[in-house]
N, C-alpha and C positions, 0 to 999 in steps of 0.2 A: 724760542726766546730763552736766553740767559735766565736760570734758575733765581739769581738773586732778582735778578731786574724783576721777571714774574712776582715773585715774595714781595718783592717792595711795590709794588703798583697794584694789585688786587689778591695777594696771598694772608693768608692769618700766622701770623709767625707762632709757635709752639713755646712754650719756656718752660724749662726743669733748671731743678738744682745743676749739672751739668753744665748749662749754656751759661747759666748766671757764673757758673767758675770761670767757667772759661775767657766770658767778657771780663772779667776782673785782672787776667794773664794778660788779656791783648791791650797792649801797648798803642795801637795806630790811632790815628784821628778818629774823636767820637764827637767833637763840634763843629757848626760851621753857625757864624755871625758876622753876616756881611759889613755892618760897621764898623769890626773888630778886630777880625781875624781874616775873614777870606775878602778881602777890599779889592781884591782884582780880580772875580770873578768871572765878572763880563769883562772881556778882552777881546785885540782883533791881532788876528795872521799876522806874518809879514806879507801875506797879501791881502790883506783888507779883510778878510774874511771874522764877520760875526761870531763871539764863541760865550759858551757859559762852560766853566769848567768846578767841578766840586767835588771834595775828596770821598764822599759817600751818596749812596742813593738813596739811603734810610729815612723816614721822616720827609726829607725834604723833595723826593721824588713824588713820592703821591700827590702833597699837595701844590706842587709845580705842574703837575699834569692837569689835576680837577680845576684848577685856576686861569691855567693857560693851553692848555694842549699838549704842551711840552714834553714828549717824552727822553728820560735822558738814556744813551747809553754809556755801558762800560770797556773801556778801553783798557790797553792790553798793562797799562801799570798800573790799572784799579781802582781810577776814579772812574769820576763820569760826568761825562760830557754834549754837548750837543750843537753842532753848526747851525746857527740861525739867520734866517732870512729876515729881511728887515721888519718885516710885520712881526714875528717873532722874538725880534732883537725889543722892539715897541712894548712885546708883552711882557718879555723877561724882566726887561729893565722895572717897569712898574713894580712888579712883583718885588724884583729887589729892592726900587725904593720901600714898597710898604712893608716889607718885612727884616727892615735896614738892621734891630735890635733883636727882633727874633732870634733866640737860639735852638737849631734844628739839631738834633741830638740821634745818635747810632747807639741803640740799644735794642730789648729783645721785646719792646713794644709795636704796636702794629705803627702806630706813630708817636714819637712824642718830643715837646718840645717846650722852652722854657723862655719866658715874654722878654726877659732881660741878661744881660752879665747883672754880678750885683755890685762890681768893679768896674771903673771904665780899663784899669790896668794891673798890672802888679806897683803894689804901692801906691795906688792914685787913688780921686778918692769913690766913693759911690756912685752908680749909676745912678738917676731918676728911681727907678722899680726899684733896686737896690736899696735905696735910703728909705721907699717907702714901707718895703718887708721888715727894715730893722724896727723904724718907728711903731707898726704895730706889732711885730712879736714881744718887741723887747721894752719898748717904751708905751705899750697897751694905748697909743694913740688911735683914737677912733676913727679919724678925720681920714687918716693913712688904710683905715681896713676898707671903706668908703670908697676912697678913689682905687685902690688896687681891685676893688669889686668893679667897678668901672671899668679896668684896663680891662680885667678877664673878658667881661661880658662884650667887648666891644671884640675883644680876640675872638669870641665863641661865634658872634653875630655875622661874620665874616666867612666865617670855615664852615658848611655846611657837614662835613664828618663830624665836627665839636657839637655845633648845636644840634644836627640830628639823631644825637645818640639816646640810648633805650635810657639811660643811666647815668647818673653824675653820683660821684663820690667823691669825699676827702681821704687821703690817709690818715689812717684814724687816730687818735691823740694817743700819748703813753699812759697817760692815768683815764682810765671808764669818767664821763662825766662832766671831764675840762671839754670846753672849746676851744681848739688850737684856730691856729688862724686860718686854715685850709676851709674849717669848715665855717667861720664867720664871715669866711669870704663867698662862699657858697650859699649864705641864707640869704645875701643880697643882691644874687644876681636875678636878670631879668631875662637875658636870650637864650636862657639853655629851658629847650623844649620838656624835656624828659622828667625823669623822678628821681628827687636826690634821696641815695640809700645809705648817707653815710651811717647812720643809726645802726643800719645793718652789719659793718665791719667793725670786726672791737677787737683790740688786746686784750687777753685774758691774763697772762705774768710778764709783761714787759717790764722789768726792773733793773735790766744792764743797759745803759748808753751807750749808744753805736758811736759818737765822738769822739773817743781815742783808738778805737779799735782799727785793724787793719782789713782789706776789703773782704778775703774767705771768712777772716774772724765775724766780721759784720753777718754775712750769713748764715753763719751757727747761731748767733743771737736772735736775729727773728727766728729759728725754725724754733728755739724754745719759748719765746714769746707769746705764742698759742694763739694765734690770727685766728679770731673764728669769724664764719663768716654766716649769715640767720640760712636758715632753713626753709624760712617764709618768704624768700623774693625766686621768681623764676630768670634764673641767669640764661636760660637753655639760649644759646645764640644770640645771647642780646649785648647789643654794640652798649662799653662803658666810657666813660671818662672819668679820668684819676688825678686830683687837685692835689698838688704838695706845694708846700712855701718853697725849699729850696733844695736844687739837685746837685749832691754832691758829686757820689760815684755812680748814684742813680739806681743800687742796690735794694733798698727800701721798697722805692719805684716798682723796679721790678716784681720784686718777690708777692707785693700788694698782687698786681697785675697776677702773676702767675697762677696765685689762690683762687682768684675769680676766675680763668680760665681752667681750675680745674672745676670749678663749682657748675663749669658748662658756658663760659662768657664768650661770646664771641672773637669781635674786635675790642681791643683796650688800646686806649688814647692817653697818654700823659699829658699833662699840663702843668706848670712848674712856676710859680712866680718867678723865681731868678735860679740860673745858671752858676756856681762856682768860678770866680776865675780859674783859680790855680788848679783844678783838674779838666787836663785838657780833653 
């Protein structure tokens, strides 16, 4: 089997500063949002023939497979694809219906992916999850942290990699202290089995905003930020999940992820309330 396809379907992907540069160089597709972006994914031959076709395996492979069977392979100009039988064609299709807003994301997580765009377009206006991220980060609307704990938890209740995991955490605020919204969205969920350790991830001098910076710059900034991570939770193998409001370049994402997987973490799973439009 194709090494990547392997990695993507039951491999623990590795992440170093290194890999983190490097995804910040590549250029290629790192989304796919069937209402949005890949809208023709299911398509047929010119001879009738069933297809799901998708520009990456990342993310959306594994849980195309644990969902439906589906396994995809990679074709010789690097997506990936798969000829479906009607029964098949039945299953795909669902799957796409239900995970029409989903964005399935290509990064150096074992999976990860973000519930919404938080744009329906360039220059259009907000998506649904979109306008509900603004309302409570920015307009500390409660009502909106409420139902976004809702969206998550219905997302988690679904995916048995989400809810079965050892671990749920927020990426942790910039100031020791504050509740950001990752994590008050986290004290109200209800399907996620495991132990939430956000308490355990802390900035110790995060005092530069990653907001104007450019993406390598972004990474010199967390590394002096001083991610500490307790000493008192046993990571040795143990499957986490990583709540963020919003993925831009997905930098942060990772680098969180990376620390735990040095700390001994197994699998790490991103989870994102909304997606970026404008970083494709």
């Amino acid at each position: 089997m194709n090494i990547g396809i392997f990695n993507y379907l039951f491999g623990t992907k590795a992440i170093t500063e290194e890999a983190i540069r490097d995804f910040v160089a590549d250029t290629n597709v790192k989304r796919i949002c069937f209402s949005r972006i890949q809208t023709h994914a299911l398509w047929k031959t010119d001879e009738g023939e069933d297809m799901i076709t998708v520009p990456f395996g990342d993310s959306i492979g594994l849980l195309l497979k644990e969902q439906t069977g589906i396994v995809l392979r990679k074709s010789s100009k690097g997506n990936y694809y798969k000829k479906l039988t009607q029964e098949e064609y039945e299953q795909a299709k669902k799957f796409v219906d239900s995970y029409a807003n989903v964005v399935f994301l290509r990064d150096l997580l074992d999976v990860s992916v973000a519930l919404s765009l938080n744009f329906k377009s360039d220059g259009e206006a907000r998506t649904h999850i979109g306008q509900l991220e603004k309302s409570a980060k920015y307009d500390n609307d409660e009502k909106a942290v409420v139902e976004l704990a809702s969206i998550v938890d219905e997302f988690i209740g679904k995916n048995p990699l989400y809810a079965n995991a050892d671990y749920l955490c927020a990426v942790p605020p910039s100031k020791t202290g504050v509740k950001n919204l990752p994590v008050r969205v986290i004290e109200r969920l209800k399907n996620f089995k495991g132990k939430n350790i956000s308490d355990s991830i802390v900035w110790t001098s995060k005092t530069e905003s990653l907001k104007n910076a450019e993406g390598a710059d972004k990474l010199e900034i967390l590394k002096h930020s001083g991610l500490e991570i307790s000493e008192g939770v046993d990571f040795e193998g143990k499957d986490i999940v990583v709540l963020d409001d919003l993925y831009m370049s997905g930098i942060t994402l990772q680098y969180v992820a990376m620390k735990l997987k040095e700390s001994g973490a197994g699998k790490v799973y991103g989870l994102c309330l909304v997606k970026s439009f404008g970083n494709k």
